[in-house]
C-alpha positions as CSV (number, residue, x, y, z in Angstrom):
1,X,-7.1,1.3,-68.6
2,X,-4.8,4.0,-69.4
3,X,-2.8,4.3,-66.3
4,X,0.2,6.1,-65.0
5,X,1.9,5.5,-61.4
6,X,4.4,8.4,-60.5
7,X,6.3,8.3,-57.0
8,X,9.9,9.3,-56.0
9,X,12.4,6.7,-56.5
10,X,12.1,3.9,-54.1
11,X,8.2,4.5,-53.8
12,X,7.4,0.9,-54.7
13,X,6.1,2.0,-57.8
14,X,7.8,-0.9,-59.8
15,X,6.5,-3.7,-57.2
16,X,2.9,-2.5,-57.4
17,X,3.0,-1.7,-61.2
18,X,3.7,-5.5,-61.7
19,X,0.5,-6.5,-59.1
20,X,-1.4,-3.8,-61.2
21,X,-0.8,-5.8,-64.9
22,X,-1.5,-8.8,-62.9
23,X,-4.9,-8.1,-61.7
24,X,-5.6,-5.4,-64.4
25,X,-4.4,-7.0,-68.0
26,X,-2.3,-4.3,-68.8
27,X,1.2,-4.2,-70.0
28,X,3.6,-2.4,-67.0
29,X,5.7,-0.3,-69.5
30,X,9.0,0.4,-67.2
31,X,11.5,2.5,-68.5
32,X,14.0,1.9,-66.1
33,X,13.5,-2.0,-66.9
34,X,14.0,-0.8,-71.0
35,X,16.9,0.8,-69.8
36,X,18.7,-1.7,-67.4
37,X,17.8,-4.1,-70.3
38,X,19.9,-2.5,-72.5
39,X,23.3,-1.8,-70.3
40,X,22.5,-5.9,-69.8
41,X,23.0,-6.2,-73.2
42,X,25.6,-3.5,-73.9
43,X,23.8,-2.0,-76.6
44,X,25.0,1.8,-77.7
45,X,21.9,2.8,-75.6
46,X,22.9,0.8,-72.8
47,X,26.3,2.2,-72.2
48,X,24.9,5.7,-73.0
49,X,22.7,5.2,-70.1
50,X,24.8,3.9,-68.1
51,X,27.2,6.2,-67.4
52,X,24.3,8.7,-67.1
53,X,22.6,6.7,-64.4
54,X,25.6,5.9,-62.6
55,X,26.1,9.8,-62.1
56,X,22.7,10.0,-60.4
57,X,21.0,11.3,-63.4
58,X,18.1,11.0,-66.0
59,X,18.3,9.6,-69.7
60,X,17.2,12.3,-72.2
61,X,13.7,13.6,-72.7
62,X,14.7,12.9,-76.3
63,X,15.5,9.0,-76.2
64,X,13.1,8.5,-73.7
65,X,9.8,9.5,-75.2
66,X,11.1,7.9,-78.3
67,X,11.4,4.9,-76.5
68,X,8.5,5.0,-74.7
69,X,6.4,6.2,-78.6
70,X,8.2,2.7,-80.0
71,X,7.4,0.7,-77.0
72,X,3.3,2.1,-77.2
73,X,2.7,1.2,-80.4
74,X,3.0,-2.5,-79.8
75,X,-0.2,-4.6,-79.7
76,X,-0.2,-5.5,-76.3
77,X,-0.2,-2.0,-75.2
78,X,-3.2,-0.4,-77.9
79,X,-6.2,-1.5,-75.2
80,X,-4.2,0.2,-72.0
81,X,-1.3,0.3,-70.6
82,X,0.3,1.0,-67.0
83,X,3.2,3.5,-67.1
84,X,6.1,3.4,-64.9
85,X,9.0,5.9,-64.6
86,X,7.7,7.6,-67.7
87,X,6.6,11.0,-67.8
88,X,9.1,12.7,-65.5
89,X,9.6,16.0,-66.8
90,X,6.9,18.6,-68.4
91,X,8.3,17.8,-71.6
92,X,7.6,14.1,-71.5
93,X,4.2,14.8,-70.5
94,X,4.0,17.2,-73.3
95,X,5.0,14.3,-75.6
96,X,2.9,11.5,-74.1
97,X,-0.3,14.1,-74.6
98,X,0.7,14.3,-78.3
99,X,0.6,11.0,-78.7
100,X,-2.2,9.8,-76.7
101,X,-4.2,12.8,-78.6
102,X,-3.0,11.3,-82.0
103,X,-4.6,7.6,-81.1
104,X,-7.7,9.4,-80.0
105,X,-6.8,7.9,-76.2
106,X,-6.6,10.0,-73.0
107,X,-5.1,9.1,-69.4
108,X,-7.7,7.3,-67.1
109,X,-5.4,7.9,-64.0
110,X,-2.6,8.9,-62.7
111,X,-1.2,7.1,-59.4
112,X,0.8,8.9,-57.2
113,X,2.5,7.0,-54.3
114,X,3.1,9.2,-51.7
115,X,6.2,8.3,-49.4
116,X,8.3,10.2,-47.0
117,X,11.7,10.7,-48.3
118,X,13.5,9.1,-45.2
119,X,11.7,6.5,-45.2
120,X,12.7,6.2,-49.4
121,X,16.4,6.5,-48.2
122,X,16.1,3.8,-46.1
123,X,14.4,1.6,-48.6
124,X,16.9,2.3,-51.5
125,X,20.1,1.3,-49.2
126,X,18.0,-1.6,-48.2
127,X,17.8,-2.5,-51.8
128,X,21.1,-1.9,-52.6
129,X,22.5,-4.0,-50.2
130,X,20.2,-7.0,-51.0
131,X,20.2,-7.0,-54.8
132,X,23.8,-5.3,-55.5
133,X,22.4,-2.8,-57.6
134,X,25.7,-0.4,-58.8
135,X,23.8,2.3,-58.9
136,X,22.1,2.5,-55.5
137,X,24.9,5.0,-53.5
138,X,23.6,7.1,-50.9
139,X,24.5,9.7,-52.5
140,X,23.3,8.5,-55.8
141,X,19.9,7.9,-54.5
142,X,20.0,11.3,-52.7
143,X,20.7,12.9,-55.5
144,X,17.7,11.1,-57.5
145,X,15.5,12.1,-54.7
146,X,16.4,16.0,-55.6
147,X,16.0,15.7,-59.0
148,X,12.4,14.2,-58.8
149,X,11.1,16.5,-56.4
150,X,12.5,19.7,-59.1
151,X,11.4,17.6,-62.1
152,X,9.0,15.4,-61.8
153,X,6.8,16.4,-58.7
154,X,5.4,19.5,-61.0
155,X,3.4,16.8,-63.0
156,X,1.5,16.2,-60.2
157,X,0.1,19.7,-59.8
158,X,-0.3,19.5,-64.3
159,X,-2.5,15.8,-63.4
160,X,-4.0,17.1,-60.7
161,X,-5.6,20.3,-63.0
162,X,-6.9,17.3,-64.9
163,X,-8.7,16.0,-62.1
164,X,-7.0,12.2,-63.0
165,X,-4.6,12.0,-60.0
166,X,-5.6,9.9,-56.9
167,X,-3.2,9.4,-54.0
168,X,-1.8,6.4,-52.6
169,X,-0.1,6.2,-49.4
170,X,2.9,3.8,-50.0
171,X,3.6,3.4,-46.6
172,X,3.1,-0.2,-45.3
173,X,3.3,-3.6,-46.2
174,X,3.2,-4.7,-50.3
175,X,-0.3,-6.0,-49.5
176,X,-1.7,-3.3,-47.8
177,X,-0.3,-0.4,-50.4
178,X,-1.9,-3.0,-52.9
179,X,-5.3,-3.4,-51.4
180,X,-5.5,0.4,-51.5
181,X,-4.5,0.8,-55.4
182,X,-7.0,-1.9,-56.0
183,X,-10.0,-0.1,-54.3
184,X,-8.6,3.4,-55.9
185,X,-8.8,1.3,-59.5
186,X,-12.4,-0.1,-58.6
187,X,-13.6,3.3,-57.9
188,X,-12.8,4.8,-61.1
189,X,-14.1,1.7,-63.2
190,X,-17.9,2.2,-61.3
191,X,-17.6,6.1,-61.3
């Protein structure tokens, strides 16, 4: 399976993607993991992003859909594939389509967790607090939750013309949010 799972920041999307490629046998291609990977490692992408995360905002359409090309072409990824954080804006999608085309591949679904934006706030402090993530500010994370819904929530209407979007509420525990991916998944395997 093809899969994309799009959700504010906070959504869960990371958590679930992971129980996804676990019961699924797909790769859970995180950009944000490529990312914090590299200011882990101080590469010259690392502290590029860095200091563009820790303003509250998002890493290039540019380096990120050449990332996310490099990353695709690997062998565990040519059967399917579960993005996360990745497309965000209409240019990314734009890219992803060119790609995809080029392989002779299409999307089989895109996820969208659906999560009230207090209730995101909330989470993210949580998170913060717990795991001593730098760049997890209130404001930082309000800011995030901005920019999504001006950049990112328009994919959903450009998926949903495609007729490959299926909403999850990702409110709840981790095992009910999954239980409700898992039955979405089955459907479109017996459809």
């Amino acid at each position: 399976m093809r899969l994309i799972i799009l959700g504010p920041p906070g959504a869960g999307k990371g958590t679930q993607a992971e129980r996804i490629t676990e019961s699924r046998g797909v790769p859970h291609i995180s950009t944000g993991d490529i990312f914090r990977d590299n200011i882990r490692r101080e590469t010259p992408l690392g502290k590029q992003v860095k200091g563009i995360l820790d303003a509250g905002g998002y890493v290039t359409d540019e380096i990120t859909n050449q990332i996310v090309a490099d990353r695709l072409a690997e062998d565990d990824a040519q059967s399917g594939f579960l993005l996360d954080g990745y497309p965000r804006t209409v240019i990314q999608v734009e890219a992803l389509d060119a790609l995809l085309s080029g392989w002779g591949h299409q999307l089989d679904a895109v996820l969208e967790l659906q999560v009230d934006e207090q209730e995101l706030v909330a989470r993210l402090v949580k998170r913060a607090e717990t795991s001593g993530r730098t760049d997890d500010t209130e404001d930082v994370i309000r800011e995030r939750q901005r920019i999504y819904r001006e950049e990112t929530a328009p994919l959903v209407r450009i998926y949903s013309e495609r007729n490959v979007v299926v909403p999850i509420d990702g409110v709840g525990d981790l095992d009910q949010v999954t239980a409700r991916i898992s039955a979405a998944l089955d459907g479109l395997t017996s459809a």
